[in-house]
VEXBAKE-488727 format. One record per residue (C-alpha): residue in three letters; x, y, z. Coordinates in nm, 2 decimals, m for minus. Each point is the difference from the previous one (the first is absolute). Last residue first. Layout:
N
<ala <X Y Z>>
...
//
This chain:
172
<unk <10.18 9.51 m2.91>>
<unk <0.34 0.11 m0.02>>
<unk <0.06 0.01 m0.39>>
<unk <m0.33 m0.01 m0.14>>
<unk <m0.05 m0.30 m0.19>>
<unk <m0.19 0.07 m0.34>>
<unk <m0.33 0.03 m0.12>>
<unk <0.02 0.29 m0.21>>
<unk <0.12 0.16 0.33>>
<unk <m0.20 0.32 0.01>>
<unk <m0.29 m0.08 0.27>>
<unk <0.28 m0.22 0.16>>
<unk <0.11 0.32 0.21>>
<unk <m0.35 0.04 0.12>>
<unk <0.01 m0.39 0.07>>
<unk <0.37 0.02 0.20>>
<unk <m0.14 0.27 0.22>>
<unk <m0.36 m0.20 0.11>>
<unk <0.23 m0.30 0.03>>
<unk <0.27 0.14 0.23>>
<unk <m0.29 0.07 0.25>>
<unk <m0.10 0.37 0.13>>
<unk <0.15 0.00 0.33>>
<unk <m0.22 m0.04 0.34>>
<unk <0.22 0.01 0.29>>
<unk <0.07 m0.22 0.27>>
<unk <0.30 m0.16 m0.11>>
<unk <m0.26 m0.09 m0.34>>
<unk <m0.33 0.05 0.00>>
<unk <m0.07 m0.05 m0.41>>
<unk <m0.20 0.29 m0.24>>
<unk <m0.17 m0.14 m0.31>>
<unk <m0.03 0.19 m0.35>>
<unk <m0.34 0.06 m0.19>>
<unk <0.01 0.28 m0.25>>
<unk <m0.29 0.27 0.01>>
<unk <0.09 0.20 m0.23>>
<unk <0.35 0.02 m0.16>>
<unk <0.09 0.29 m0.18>>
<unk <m0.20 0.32 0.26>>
<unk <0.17 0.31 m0.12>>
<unk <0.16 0.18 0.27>>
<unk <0.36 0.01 m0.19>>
<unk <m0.07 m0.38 m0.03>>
<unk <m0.25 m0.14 0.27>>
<unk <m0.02 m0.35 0.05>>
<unk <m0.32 m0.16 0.22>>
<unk <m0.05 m0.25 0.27>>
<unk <m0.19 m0.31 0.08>>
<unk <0.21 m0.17 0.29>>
<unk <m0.09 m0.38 0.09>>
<unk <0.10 m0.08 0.34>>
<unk <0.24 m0.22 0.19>>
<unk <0.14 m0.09 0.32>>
<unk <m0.33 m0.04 0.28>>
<unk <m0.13 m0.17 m0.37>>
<unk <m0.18 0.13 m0.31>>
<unk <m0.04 0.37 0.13>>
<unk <m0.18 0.23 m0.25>>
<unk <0.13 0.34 m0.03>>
<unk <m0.13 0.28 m0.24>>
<unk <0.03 0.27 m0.23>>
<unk <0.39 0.02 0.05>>
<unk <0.16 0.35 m0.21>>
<unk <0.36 m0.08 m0.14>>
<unk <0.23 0.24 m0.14>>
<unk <0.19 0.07 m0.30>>
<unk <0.23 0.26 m0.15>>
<unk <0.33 m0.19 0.11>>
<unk <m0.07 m0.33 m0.17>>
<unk <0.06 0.30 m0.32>>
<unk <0.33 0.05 0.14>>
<unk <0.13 m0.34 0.07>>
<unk <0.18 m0.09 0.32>>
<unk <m0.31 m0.12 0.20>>
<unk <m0.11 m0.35 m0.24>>
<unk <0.42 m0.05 m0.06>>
<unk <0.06 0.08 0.36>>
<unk <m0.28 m0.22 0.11>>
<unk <0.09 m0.27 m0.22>>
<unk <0.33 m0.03 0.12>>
<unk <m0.09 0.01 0.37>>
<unk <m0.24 m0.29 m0.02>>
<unk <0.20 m0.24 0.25>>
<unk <0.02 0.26 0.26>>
<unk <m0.37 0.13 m0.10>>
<unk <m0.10 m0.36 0.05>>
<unk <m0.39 0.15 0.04>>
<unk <0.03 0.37 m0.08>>
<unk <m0.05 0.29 0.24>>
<unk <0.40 m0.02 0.18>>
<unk <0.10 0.01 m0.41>>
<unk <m0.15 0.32 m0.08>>
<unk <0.14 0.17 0.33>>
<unk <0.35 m0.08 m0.13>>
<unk <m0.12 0.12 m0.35>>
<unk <m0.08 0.33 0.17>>
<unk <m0.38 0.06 m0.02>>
<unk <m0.07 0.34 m0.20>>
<unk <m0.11 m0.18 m0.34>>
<unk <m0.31 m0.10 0.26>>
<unk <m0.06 m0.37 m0.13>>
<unk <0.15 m0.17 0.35>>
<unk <m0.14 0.31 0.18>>
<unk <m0.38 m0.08 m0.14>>
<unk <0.00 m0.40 0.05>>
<unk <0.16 0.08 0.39>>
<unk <m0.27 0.25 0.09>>
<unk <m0.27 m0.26 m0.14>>
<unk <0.09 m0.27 0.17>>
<unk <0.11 0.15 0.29>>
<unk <m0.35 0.14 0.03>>
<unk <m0.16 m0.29 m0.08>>
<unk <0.18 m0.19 0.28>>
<unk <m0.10 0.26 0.25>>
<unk <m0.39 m0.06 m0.09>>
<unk <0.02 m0.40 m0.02>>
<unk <0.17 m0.02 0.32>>
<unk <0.05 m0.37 0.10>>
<unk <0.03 m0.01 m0.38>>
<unk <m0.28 m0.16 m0.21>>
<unk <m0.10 m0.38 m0.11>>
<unk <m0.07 m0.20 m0.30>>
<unk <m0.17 m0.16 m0.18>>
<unk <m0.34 0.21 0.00>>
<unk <0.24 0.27 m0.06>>
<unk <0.13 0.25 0.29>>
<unk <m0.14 0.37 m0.03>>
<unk <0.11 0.32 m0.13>>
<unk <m0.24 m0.09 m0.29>>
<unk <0.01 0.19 m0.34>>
<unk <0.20 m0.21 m0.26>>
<unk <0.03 0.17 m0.32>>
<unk <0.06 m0.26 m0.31>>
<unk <0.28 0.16 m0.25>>
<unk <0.26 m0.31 0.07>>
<unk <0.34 0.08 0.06>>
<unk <0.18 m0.34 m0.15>>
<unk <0.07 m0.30 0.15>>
<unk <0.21 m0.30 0.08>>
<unk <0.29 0.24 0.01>>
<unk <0.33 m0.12 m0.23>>
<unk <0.30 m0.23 0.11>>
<unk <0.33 0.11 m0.07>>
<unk <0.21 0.09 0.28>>
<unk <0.29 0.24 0.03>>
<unk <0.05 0.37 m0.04>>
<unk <m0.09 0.26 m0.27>>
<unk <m0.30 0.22 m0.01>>
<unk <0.08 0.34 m0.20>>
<unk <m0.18 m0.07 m0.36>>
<unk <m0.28 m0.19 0.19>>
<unk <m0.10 0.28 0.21>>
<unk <0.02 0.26 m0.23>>
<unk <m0.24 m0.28 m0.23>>
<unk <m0.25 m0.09 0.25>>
<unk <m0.06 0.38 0.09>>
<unk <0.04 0.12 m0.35>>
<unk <m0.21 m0.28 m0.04>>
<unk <m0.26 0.07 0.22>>
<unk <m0.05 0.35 m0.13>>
<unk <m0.02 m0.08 m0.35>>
<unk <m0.23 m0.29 0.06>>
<unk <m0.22 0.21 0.21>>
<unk <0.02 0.32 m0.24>>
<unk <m0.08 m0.23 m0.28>>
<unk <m0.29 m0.16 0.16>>
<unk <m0.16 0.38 0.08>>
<unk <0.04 0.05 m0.34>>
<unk <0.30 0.24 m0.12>>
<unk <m0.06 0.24 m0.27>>
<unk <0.18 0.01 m0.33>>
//
């Protein structure tokens, strides 16, 4: 049987979910307020609401360097944590997300930035498996934290929460 376009995302992002969710141990138990959303956001600038970086330009380019080297299956899992908000506290589920094979094959492309504070933006990014785009245009947020922009504990525990069935994921 061939695979749709919508089976090839749901495969994709569960085997993604799923690896990660098999391997993810540690402490804590309550879930992400949300799930990766499919809506592309295309601005670079602040919201209405809020306001932007004192250098919009250099913190996109963090933003965006850091998203793509926390997904790169080449980041060392000690790298992996320095890129993710609470990474100390979230070192569990990083090795469980990084430490599966298939988690291994994928890697993030950002479409766009969109600052909602001098410490926040909203991230719309893509998954590739094996160069095959799984997860289009997914929204994520990034957090300044120590001075460096880290892709937020929420945006990982809700791509690992794609596969739950609902449940607590251990760690997030």
């Amino acid at each position: 049987m061939a695979r749709t376009p919508r089976t090839a995302l749901a495969a994709g992002a569960t085997a993604v979910a799923l690896a990660a969710a098999l391997t993810a141990c540690g402490g804590g138990s309550s879930s992400p307020s949300s799930t990766p959303a499919t809506t592309a956001t295309t601005s670079a600038a602040p919201s209405a609401s809020g306001t932007a970086p004192a250098d919009p330009s250099a913190a996109k380019a963090q933003v965006v360097k850091n998203w793509e080297k926390f997904f790169d299956p080449s980041t060392s899992l000690a790298d992996k944590t320095k890129l993710l908000e609470n990474g100390q506290k979230m070192t569990k589920v990083v090795e469980g997300f990084a430490g599966d094979p298939r988690v291994g094959q994928v890697k993030a492309t950002v479409q766009s930035v969109r600052f909602t504070s001098p410490s926040g933006a909203d991230v719309t990014y893509s998954l590739a498996l094996k160069g095959t785009t799984v997860l289009p245009s997914a929204s994520g947020t990034s957090v300044l934290q120590d001075g460096v922009w880290k892709v937020s504990d929420q945006t990982l525990c809700a791509l690992i929460s794609l596969d739950s069935s609902g449940s607590a994921i251990p760690g997030c």
